[in-house]
MINU-247282 format. One record per residue (C-alpha): x, y, z; residue number from 1; residue in one letter. Coordinates in nm, 4 decimals. Layout:
BEGIN
ATOM_X_Y_Z_num_residu
ATOM_X_Y_Z_NUM_A $
...
//
This chain:
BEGIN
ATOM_X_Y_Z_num_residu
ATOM_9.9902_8.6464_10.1100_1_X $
ATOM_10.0423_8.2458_10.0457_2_X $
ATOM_9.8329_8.2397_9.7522_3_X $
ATOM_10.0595_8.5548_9.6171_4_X $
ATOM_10.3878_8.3188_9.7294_5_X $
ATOM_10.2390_8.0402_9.4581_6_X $
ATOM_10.1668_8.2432_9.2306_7_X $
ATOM_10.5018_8.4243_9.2113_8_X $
ATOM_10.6441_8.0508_9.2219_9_X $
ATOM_10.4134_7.9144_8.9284_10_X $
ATOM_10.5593_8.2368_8.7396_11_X $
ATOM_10.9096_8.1480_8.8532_12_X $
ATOM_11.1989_8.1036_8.5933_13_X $
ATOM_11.5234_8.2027_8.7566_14_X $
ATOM_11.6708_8.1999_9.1158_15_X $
ATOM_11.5573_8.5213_9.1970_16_X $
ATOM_11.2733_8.4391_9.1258_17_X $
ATOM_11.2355_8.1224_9.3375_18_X $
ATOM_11.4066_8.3826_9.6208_19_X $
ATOM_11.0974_8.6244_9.5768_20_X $
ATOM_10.8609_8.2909_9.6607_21_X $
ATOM_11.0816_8.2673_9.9839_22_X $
ATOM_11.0165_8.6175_10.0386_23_X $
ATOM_10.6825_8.6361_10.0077_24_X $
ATOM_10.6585_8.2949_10.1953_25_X $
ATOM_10.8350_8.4974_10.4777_26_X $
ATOM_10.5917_8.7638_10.4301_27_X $
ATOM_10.2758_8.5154_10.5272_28_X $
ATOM_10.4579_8.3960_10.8262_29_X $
ATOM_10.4934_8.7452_10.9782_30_X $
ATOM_10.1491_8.8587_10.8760_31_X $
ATOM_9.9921_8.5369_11.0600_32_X $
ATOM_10.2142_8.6506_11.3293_33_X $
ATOM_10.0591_8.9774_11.3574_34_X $
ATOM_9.7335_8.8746_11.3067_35_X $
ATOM_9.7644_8.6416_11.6031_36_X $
ATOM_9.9858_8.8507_11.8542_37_X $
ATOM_9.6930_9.0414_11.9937_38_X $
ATOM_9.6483_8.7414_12.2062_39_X $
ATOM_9.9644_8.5799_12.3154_40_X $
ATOM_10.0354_8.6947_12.6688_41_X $
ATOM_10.3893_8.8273_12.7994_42_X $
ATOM_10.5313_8.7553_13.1307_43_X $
ATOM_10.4343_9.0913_13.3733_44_X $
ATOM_10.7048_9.3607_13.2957_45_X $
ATOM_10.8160_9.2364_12.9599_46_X $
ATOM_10.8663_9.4290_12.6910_47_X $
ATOM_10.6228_9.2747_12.3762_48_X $
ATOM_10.8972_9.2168_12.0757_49_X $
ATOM_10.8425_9.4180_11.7741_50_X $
ATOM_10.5467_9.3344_11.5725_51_X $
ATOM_10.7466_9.1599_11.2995_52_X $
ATOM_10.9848_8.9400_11.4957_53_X $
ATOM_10.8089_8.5904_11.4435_54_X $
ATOM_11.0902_8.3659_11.6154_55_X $
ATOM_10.9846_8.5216_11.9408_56_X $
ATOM_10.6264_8.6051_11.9221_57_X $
ATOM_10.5017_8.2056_11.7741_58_X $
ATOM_10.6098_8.0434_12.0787_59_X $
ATOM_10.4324_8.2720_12.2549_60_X $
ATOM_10.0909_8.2168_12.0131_61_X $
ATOM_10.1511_7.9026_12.0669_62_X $
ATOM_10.1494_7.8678_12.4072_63_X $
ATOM_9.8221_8.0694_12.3927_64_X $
ATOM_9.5607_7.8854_12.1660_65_X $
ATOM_9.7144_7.5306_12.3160_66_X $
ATOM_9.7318_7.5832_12.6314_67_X $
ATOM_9.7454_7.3312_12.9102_68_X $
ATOM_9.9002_6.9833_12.9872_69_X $
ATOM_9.7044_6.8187_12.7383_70_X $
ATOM_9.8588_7.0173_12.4477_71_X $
ATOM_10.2189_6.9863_12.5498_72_X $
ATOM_10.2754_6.7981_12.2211_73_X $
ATOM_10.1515_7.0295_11.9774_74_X $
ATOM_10.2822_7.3530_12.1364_75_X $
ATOM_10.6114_7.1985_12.1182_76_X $
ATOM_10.5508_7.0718_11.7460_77_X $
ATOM_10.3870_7.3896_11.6941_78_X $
ATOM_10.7151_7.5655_11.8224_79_X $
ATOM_10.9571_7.3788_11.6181_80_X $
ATOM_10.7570_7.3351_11.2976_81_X $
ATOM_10.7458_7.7340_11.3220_82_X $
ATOM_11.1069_7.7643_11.3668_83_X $
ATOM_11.2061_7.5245_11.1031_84_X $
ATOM_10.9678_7.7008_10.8405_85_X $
ATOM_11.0909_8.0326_10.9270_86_X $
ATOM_11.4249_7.8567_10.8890_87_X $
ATOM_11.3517_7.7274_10.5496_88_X $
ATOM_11.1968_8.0340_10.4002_89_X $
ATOM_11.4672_8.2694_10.5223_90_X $
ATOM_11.7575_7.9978_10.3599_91_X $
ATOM_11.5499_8.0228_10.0510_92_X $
ATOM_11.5186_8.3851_10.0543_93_X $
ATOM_11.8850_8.4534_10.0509_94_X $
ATOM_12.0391_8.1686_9.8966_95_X $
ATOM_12.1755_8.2407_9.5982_96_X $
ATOM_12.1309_7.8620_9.4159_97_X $
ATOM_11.7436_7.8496_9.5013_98_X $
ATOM_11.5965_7.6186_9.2665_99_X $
ATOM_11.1882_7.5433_9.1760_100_X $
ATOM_11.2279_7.2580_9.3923_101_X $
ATOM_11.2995_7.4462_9.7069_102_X $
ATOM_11.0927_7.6701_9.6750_103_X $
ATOM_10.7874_7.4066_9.6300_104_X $
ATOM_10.9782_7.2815_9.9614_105_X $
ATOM_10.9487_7.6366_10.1204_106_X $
ATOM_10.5314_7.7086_10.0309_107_X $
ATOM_10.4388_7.3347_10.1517_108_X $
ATOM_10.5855_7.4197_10.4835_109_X $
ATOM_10.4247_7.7485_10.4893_110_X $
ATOM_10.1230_7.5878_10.4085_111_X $
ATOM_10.1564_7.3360_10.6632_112_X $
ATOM_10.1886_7.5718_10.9235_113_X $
ATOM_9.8539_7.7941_10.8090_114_X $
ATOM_9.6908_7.5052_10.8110_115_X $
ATOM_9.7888_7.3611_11.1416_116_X $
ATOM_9.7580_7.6931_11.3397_117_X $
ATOM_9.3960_7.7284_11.1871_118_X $
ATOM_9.3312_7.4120_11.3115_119_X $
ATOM_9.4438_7.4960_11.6561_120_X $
ATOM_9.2707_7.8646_11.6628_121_X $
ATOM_8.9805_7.7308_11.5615_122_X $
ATOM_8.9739_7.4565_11.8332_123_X $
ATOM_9.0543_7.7178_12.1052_124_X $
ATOM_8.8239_7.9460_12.0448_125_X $
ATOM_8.5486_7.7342_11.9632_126_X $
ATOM_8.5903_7.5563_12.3029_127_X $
ATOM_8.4243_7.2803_12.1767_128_X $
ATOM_8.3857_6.9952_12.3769_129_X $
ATOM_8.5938_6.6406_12.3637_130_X $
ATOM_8.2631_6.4653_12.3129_131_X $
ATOM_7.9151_6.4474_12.2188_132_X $
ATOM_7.7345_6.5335_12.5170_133_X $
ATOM_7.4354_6.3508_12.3313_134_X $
ATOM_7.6235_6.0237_12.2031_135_X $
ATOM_7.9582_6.0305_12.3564_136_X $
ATOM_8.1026_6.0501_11.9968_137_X $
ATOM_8.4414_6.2121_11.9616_138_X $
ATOM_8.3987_6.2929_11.5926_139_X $
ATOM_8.3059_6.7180_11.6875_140_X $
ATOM_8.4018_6.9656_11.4667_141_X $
ATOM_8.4138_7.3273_11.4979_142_X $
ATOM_8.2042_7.5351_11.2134_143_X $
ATOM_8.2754_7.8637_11.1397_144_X $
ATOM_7.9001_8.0508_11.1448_145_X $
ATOM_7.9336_8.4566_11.1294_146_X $
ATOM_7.5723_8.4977_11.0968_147_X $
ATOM_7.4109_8.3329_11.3960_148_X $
ATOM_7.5609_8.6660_11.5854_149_X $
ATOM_7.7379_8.4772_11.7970_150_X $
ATOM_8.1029_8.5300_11.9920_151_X $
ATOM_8.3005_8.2985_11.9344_152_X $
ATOM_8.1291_8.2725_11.5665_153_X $
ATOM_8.1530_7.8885_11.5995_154_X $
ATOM_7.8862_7.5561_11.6757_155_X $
ATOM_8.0314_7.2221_11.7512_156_X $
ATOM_7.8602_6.9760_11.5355_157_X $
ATOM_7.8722_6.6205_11.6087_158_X $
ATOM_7.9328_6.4796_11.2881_159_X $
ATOM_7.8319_6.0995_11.4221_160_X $
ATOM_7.4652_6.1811_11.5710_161_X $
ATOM_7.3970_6.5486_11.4591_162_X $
ATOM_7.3817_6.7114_11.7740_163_X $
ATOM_7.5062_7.0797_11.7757_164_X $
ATOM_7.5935_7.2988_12.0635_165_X $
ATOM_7.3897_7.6019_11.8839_166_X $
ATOM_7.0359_7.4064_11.8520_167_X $
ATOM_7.1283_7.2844_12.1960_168_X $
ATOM_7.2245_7.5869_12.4005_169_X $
ATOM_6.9281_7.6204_12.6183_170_X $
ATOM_6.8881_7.2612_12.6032_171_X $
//
């Protein structure tokens, strides 16, 4: 849905047209919404909000894939980047003035937020650890490997001494 959002702003002419890019930009937010709902968890006897409404579920997405003390920072820059892009896109979407500029402004900050909540998926569900058990190195990254058959699909590589937590599971 973002790469249809930049391409209907590279076609863009007129303000409707930069409106549409809002739209669509809109669009991306509540499908990465959905797509991540299934496993933000509501307080027992709470009604889940409808499937669209992405003010109310992100914080809750939030709090699930960065979870804990350490991640107070991000969930609340998580929180408010997600309200302020939802913000944006909506201004954009029904403001009658938009202009190329904003809407460049409204698919960087969609972008932004893809980008940081795949960064933060990714890091949950890899569970990968802070550091090297072999060297101590902090430099681990998560890779994304369907095809080893495992769940979750992802080895920590350490990316200063090579050690990876797939070679080294029965290690």
């Amino acid at each position: 849905r973002w790469e249809t959002a930049t391409e209907a702003v590279d076609l863009a002419r007129e303000a409707e047209d930069f409106q549409a890019g809002g739209m669509r930009c809109r669009e991306t937010l509540v499908s990465l919404a959905k797509a991540l709902q299934k496993d933000g968890k509501l307080q027992e006897g709470t009604a889940p909000p409808k499937a669209a409404d992405f003010v109310t579920w992100f914080p809750l997405i939030a709090q699930h894939y960065a979870r804990g003390p350490r991640n107070e920072h991000v969930r609340s820059y998580l929180k408010a980047t997600s309200l302020e892009t939802w913000q944006l896109v909506n201004w954009l979407t029904h403001t009658s003035k938009a202009s190329l500029h904003e809407a460049h402004l409204a698919l960087d900050a969609t972008s932004n937020l893809l980008g940081m909540m795949s960064l933060v998926v990714i890091h949950a569900e890899s569970a990968a650890p802070q550091t090297c058990p072999k060297c101590n190195s902090y430099r681990i990254v998560a890779v994304y490997e369907p095809d080893l058959g495992i769940d979750p699909p992802y080895v920590s590589l350490c990316e200063s001494c090579g050690w990876n937590s797939h070679e080294n599971a029965d290690a």
